[in-house]
C-alpha positions as a Markdown table, in Angstrom:
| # | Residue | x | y | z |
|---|---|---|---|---|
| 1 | Unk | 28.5 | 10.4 | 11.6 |
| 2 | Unk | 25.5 | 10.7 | 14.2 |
| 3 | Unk | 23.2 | 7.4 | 13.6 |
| 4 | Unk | 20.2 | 6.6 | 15.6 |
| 5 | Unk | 19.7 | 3.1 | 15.6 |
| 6 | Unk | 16.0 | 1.6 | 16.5 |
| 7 | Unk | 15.7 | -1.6 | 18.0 |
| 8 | Unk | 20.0 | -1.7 | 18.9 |
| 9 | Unk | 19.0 | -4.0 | 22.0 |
| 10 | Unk | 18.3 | -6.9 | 19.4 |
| 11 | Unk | 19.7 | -9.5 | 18.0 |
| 12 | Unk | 20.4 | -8.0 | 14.6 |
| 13 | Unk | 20.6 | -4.2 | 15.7 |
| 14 | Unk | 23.2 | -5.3 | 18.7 |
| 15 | Unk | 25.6 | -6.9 | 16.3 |
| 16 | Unk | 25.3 | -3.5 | 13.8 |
| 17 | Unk | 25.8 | -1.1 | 16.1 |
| 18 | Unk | 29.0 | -3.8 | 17.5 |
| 19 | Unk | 30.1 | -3.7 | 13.6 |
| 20 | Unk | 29.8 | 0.0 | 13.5 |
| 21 | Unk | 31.7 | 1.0 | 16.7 |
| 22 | Unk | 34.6 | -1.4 | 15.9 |
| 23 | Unk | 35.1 | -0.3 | 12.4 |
| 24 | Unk | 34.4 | 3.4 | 11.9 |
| 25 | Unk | 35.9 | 5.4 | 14.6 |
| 26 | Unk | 34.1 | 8.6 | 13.5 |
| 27 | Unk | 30.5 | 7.1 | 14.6 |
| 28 | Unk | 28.2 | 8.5 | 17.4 |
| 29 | Unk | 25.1 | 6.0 | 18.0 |
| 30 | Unk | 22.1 | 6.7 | 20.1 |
| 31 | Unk | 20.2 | 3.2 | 20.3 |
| 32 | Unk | 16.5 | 3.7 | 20.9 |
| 33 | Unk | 14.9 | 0.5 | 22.0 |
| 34 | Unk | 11.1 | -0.6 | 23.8 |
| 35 | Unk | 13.6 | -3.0 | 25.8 |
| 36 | Unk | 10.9 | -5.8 | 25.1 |
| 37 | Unk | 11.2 | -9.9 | 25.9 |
| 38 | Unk | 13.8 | -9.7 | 23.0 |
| 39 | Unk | 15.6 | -6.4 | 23.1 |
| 40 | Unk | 17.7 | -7.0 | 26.1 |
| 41 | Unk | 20.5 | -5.0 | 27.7 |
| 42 | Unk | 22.8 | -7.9 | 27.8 |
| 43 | Unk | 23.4 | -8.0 | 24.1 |
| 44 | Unk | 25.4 | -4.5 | 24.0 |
| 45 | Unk | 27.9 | -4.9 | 27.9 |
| 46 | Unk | 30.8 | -4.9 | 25.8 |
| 47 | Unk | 30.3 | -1.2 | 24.3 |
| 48 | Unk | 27.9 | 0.1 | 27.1 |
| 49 | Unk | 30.7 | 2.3 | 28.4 |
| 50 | Unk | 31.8 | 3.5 | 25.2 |
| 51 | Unk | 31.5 | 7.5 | 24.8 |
| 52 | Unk | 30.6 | 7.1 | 21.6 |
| 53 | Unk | 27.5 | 5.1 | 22.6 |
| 54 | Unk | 24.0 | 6.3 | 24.3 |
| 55 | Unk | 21.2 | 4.1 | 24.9 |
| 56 | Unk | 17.8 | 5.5 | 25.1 |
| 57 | Unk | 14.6 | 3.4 | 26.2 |
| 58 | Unk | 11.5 | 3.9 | 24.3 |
| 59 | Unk | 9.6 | 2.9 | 21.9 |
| 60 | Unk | 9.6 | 4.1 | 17.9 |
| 61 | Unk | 5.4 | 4.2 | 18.1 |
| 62 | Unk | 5.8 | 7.4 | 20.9 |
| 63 | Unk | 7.0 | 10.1 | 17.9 |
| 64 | Unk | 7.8 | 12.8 | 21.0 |
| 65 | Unk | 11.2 | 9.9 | 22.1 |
| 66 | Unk | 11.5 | 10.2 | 18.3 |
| 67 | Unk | 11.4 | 13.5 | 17.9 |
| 68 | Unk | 13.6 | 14.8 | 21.3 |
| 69 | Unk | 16.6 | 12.2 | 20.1 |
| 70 | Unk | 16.0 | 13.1 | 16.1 |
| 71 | Unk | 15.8 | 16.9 | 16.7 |
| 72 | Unk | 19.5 | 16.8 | 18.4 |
| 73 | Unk | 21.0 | 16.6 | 14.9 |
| 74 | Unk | 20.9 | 12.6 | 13.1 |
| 75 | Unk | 22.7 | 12.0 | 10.0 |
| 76 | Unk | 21.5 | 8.9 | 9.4 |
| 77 | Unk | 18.2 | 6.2 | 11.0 |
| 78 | Unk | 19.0 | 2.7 | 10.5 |
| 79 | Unk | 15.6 | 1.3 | 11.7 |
| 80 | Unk | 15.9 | -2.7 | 13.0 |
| 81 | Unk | 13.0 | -2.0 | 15.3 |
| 82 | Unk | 10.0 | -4.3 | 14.9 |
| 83 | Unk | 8.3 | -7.6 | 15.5 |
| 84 | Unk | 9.8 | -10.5 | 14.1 |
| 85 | Unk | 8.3 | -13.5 | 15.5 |
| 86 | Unk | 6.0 | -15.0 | 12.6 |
| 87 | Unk | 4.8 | -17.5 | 15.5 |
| 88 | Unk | 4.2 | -14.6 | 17.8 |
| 89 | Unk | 2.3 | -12.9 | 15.0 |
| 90 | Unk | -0.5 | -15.6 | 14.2 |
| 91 | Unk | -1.8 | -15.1 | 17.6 |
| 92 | Unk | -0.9 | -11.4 | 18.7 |
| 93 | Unk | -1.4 | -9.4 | 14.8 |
| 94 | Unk | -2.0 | -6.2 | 16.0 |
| 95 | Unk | 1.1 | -5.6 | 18.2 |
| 96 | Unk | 3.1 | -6.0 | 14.5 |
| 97 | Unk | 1.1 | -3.7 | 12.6 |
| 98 | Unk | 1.9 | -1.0 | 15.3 |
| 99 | Unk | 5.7 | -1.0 | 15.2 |
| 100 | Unk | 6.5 | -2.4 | 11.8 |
| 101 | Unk | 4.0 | 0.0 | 9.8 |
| 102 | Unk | 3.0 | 2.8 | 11.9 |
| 103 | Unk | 6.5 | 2.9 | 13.9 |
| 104 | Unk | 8.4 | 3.0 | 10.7 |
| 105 | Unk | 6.1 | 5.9 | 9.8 |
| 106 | Unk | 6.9 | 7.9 | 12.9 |
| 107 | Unk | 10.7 | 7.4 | 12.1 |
| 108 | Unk | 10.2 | 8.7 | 8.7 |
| 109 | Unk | 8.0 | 11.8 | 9.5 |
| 110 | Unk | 11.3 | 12.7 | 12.3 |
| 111 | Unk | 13.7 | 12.0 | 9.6 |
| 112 | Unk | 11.5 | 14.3 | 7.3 |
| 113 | Unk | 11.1 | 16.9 | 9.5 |
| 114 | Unk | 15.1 | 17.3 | 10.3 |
| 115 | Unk | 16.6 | 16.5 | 7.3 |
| 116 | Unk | 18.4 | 13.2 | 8.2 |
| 117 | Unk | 20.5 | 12.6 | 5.4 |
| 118 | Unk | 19.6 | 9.0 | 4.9 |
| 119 | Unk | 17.2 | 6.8 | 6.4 |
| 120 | Unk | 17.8 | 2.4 | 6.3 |
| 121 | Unk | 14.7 | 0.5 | 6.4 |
| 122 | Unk | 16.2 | -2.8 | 7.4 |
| 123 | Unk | 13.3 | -6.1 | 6.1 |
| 124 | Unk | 13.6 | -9.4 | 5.3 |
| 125 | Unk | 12.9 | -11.9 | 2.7 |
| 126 | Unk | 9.3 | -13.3 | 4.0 |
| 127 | Unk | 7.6 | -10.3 | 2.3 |
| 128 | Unk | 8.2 | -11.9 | -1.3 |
| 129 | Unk | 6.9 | -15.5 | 0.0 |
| 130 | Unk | 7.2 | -18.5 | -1.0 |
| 131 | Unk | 9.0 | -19.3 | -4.6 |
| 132 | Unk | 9.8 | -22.8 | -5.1 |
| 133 | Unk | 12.3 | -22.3 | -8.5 |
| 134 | Unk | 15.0 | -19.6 | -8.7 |
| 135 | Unk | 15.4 | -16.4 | -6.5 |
| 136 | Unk | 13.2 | -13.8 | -5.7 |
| 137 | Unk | 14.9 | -10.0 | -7.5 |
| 138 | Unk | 14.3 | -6.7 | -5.7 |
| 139 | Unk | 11.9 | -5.9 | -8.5 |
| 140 | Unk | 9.5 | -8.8 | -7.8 |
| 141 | Unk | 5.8 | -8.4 | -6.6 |
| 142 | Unk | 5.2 | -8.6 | -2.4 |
| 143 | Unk | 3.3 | -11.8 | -1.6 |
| 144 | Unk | 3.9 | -12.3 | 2.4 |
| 145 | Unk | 2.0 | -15.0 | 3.9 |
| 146 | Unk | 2.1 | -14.0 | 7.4 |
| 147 | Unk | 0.7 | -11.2 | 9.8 |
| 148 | Unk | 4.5 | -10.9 | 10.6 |
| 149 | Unk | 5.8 | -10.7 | 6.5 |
| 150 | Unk | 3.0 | -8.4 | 5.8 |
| 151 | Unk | 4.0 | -6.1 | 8.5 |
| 152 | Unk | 7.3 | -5.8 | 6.9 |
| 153 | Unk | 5.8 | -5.1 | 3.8 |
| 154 | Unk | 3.7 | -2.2 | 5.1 |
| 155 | Unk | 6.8 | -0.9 | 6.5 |
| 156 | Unk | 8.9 | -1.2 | 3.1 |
| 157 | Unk | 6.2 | 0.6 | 1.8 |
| 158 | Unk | 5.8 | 3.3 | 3.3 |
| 159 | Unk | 9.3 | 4.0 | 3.2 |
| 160 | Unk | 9.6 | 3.5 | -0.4 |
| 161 | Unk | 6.3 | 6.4 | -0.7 |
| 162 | Unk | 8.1 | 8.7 | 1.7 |
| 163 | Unk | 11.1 | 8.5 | -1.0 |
| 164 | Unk | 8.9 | 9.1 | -4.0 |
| 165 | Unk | 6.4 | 11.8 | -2.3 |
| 166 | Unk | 8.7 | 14.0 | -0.5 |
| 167 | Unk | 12.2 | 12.9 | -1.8 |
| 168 | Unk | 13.6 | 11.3 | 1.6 |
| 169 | Unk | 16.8 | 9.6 | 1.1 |
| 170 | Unk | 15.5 | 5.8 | 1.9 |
| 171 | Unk | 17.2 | 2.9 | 0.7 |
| 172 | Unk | 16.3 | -0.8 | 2.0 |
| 173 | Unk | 18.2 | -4.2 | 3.1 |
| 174 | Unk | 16.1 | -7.2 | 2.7 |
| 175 | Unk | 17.7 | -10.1 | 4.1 |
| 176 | Unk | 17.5 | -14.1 | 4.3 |
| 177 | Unk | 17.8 | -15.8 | 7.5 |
| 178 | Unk | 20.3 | -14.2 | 9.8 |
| 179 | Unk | 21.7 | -16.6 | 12.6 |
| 180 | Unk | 24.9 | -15.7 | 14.8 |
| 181 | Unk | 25.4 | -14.9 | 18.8 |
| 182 | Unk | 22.6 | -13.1 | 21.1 |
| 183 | Unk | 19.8 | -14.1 | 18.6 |
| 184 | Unk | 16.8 | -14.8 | 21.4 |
| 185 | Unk | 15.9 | -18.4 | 21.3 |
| 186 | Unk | 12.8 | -18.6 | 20.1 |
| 187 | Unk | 14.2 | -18.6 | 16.5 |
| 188 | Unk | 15.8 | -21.6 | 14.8 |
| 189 | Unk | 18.5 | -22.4 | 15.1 |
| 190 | Unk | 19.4 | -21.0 | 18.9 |
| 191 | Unk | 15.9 | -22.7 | 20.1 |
| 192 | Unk | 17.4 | -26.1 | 18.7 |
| 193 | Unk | 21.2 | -25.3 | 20.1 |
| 194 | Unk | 19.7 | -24.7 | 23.7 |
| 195 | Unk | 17.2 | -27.8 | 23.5 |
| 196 | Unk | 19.9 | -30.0 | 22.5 |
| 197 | Unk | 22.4 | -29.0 | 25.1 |
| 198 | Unk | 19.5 | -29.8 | 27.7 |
| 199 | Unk | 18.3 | -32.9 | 25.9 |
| 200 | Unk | 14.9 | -31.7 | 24.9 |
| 201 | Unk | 13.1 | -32.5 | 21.8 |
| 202 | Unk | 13.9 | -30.7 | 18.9 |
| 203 | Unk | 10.4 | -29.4 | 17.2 |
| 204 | Unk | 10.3 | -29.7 | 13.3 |
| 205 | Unk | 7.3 | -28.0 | 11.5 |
| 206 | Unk | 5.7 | -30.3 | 9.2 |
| 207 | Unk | 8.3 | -32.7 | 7.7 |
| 208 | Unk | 10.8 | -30.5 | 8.3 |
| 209 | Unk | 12.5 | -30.3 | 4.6 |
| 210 | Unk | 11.1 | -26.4 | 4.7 |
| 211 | Unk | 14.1 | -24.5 | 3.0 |
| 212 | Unk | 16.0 | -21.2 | 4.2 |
| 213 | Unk | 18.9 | -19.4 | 2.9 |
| 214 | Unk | 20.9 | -18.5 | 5.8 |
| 215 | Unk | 23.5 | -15.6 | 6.3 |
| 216 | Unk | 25.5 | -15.2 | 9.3 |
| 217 | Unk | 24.8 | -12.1 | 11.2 |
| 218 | Unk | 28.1 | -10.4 | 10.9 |
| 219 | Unk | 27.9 | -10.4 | 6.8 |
| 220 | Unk | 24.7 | -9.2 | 7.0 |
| 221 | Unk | 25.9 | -6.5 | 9.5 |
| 222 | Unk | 28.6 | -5.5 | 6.9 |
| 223 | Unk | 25.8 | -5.8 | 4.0 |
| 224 | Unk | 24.1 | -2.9 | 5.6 |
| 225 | Unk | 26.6 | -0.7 | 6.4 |
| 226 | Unk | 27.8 | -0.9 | 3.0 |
| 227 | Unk | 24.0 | -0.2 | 1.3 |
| 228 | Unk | 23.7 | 2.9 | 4.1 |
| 229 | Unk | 27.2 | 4.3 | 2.6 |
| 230 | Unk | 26.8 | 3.4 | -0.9 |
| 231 | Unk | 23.5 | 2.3 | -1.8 |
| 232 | Unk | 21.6 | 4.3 | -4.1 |
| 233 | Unk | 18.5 | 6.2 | -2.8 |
| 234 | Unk | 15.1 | 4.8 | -3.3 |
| 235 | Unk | 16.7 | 1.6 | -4.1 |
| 236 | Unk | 16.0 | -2.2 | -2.8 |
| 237 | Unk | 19.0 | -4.2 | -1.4 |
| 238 | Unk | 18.2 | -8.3 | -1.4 |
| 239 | Unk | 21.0 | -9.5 | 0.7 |
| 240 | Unk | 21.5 | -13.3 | 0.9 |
| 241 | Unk | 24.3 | -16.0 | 1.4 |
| 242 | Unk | 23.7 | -18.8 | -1.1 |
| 243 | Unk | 23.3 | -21.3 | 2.1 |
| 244 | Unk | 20.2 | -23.1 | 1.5 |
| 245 | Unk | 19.4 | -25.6 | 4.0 |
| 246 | Unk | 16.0 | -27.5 | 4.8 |
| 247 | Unk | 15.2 | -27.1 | 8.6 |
| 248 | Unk | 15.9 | -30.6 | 9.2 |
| 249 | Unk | 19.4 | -30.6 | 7.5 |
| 250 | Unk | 20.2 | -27.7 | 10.2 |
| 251 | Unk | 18.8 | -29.7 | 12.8 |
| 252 | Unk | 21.1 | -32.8 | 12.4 |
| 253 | Unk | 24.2 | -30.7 | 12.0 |
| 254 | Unk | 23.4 | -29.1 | 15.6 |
| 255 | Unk | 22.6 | -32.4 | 16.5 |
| 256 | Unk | 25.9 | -34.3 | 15.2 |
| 257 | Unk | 28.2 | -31.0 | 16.7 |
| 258 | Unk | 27.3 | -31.6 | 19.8 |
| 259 | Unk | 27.4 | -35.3 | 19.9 |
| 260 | Unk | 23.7 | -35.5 | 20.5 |
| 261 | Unk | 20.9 | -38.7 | 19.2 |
| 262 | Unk | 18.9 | -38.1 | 16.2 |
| 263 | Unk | 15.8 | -39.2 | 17.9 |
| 264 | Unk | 15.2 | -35.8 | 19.6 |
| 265 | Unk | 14.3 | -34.4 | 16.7 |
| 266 | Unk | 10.1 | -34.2 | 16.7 |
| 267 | Unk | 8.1 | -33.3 | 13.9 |
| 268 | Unk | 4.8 | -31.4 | 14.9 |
| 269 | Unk | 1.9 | -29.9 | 13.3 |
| 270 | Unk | 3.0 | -27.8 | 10.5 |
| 271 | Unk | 1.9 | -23.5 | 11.6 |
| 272 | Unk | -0.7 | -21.8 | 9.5 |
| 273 | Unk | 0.9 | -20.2 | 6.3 |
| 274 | Unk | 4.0 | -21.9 | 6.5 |
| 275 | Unk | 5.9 | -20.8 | 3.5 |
| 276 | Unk | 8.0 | -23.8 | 2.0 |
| 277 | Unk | 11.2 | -22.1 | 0.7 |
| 278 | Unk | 12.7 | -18.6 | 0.1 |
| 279 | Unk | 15.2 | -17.4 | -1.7 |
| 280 | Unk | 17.1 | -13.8 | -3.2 |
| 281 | Unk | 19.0 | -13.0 | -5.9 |
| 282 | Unk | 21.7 | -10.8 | -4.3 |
| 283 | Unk | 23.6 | -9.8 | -7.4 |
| 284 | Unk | 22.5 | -6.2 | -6.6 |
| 285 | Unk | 24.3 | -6.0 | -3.6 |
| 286 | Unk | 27.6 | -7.8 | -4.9 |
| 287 | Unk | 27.8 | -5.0 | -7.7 |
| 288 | Unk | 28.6 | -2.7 | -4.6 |
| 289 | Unk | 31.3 | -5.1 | -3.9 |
| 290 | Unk | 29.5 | -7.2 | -0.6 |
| 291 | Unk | 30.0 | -10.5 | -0.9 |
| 292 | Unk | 29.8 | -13.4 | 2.5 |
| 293 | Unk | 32.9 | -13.6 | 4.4 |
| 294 | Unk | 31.7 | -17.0 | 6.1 |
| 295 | Unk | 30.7 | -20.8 | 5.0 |
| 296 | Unk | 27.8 | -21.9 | 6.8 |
| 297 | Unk | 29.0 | -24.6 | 8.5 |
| 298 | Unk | 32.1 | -23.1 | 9.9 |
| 299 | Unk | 29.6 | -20.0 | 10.9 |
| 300 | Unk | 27.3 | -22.8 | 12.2 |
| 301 | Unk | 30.0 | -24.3 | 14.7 |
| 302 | Unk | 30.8 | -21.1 | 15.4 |
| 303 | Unk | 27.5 | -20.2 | 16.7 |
| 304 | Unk | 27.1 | -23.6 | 18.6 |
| 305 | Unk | 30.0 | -22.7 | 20.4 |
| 306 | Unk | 29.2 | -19.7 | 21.3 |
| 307 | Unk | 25.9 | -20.9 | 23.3 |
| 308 | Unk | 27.7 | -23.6 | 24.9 |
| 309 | Unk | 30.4 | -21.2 | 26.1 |
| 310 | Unk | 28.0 | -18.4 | 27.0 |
| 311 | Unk | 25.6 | -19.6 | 29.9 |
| 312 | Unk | 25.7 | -16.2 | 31.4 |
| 313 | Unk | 23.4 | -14.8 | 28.7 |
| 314 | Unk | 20.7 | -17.4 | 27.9 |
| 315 | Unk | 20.4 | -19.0 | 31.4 |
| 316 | Unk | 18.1 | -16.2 | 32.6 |
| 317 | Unk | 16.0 | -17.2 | 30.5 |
| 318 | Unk | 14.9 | -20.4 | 31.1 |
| 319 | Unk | 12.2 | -21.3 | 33.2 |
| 320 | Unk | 11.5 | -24.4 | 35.3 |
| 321 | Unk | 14.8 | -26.2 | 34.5 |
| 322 | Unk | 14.8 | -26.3 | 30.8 |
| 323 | Unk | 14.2 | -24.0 | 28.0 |
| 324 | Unk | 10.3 | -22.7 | 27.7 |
| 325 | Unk | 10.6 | -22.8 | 24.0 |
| 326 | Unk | 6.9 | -23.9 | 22.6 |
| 327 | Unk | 4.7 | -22.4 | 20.2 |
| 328 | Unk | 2.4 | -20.0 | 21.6 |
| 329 | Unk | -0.9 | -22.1 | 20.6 |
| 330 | Unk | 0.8 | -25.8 | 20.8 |
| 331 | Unk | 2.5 | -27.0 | 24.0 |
| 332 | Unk | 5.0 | -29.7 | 23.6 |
């Protein structure tokens, strides 16, 4: 199989294309990636030399770098490129709207125009918003609160039209919170990992009780490998772990594994459109046999570890002796 993977230099895309190289021999990926703050090199050493593997820079809005890698003969697009920063996206809309609607676009008109067998539109669960009873089903109206969520949405959309107009193969992961090694610390859980080793505050939005169900990045790797082989086409794939957790609940467990003080965790100014909880019914995907191979806690320490053990790869960036980690319109 020849796979082009967009945005394979993140967090998510760096452990898929890991995934895929380790457990199908038979793979060829080409990684296209803009190589922004967040796609970074460093995430893919350990396969850089592989033959199987070819990275090319650039960036999914340019549809010639589309075209030149697409045209070369692509079974399959599994398309993790986009902005993903909801913080990022209440100050800077615009550069979201570029790659998560009209990147995802270009990707579909290449896949269109060379017959690529299937194409993976890979989303989240912030386009369904907030739900504060049960779980959100694939079938279930779009309600995203965010210039980042509704970004996503554009994108699932316009996948889901390219199925029904011209009969593309599309089928599309939408996933809870994904946590794991080389995420880029401005999310979660590594932001309060790399503030804790270094004694900073830990920032909590609000009262800190907001609630996320997270999934460890290597079952969500294995959740989207299995809805790109087996998945029906046109179909929606909500892809979740069970493990809900309030912010806060998170933040003392990073805390307590590393033998740090409560008081360091701050509570600040809730953001704009803060969604309080979200949550999937995943029953979809367990009918095509998926189910989580990790607990969250052991997953959790897991992860901790891995940042304290890995200096190498998060040390660049930090700036003036500690980690730069602030919001972009609130400095703490």
């Amino acid at each position: 199989m020849r796979m082009l993977v967009t945005g394979g230099a993140g967090f998510i895309g760096s452990n898929f294309i890991r995934h895929e190289l380790s457990t199908h021999s038979d793979t060829e990926i080409f990684n296209l990636d803009k190589l922004t703050y967040s796609g970074r090199l460093e995430n893919l050493r350990d396969v850089e030399k592989d033959s199987r593997y070819r990275f090319v820079q650039g960036d999914i809005q340019d549809r010639t770098v589309v075209e030149k890698i697409v045209e070369k003969g692509i079974d399959v697009i599994v398309n993790f490129a986009a902005e993903t920063h909801v913080d990022r996206s209440i100050v800077e809309a615009g550069a979201f709207v570029l790659t998560d609607v009209y990147g995802t676009y270009n990707l579909l008109v290449a896949a269109r125009n060379h017959d690529v067998h299937r194409f993976v539109q890979v989303s989240t669960d912030e386009i369904y918003g907030n739900i504060e009873k049960g779980s959100f089903k694939e079938t279930d109206p779009l309600n995203p609160s965010s210039p980042y969520s509704a970004s996503k949405a554009g994108g699932d959309l316009i996948a889901k039209a390219f199925h029904a107009t011209y009969g593309l193969n599309v089928v599309i992961s939408r996933s809870s919170n994904n946590f794991g090694p080389y995420q880029y610390p401005e999310k979660l859980i590594p932001k309060l990992i790399l503030r804790a080793l270094h004694d900073r505050p830990l920032p909590l939005y609000g009262d800190g009780r907001q609630v996320r169900d997270w999934i460890y990045v290597e079952d969500n790797c294995e959740a989207i490998d299995m809805i790109m082989r087996r998945g029906d086409s046109g179909k929606i794939y909500n892809v979740a772990s069970g493990n809900e957790r309030t912010n806060l609940e998170v933040a003392e467990f990073i805390l307590k594994a590393l033998d740090k003080p409560k008081s360091l965790i701050q509570f600040v100014p809730d953001r704009p459109g803060h969604d309080r909880r979200y949550s999937l019914d995943a029953g979809k995907i367990r009918g095509l046999g998926w189910k989580p191979k990790h607990r969250f806690e052991g997953a959790l320490k897991k992860t901790i570890e891995w940042y304290t053990n890995n200096k190498w790869w998060w040390h660049p960036l930090l700036k003036d002796g500690f980690v730069q980690l602030d919001t972009p319109w609130m400095k703490q």
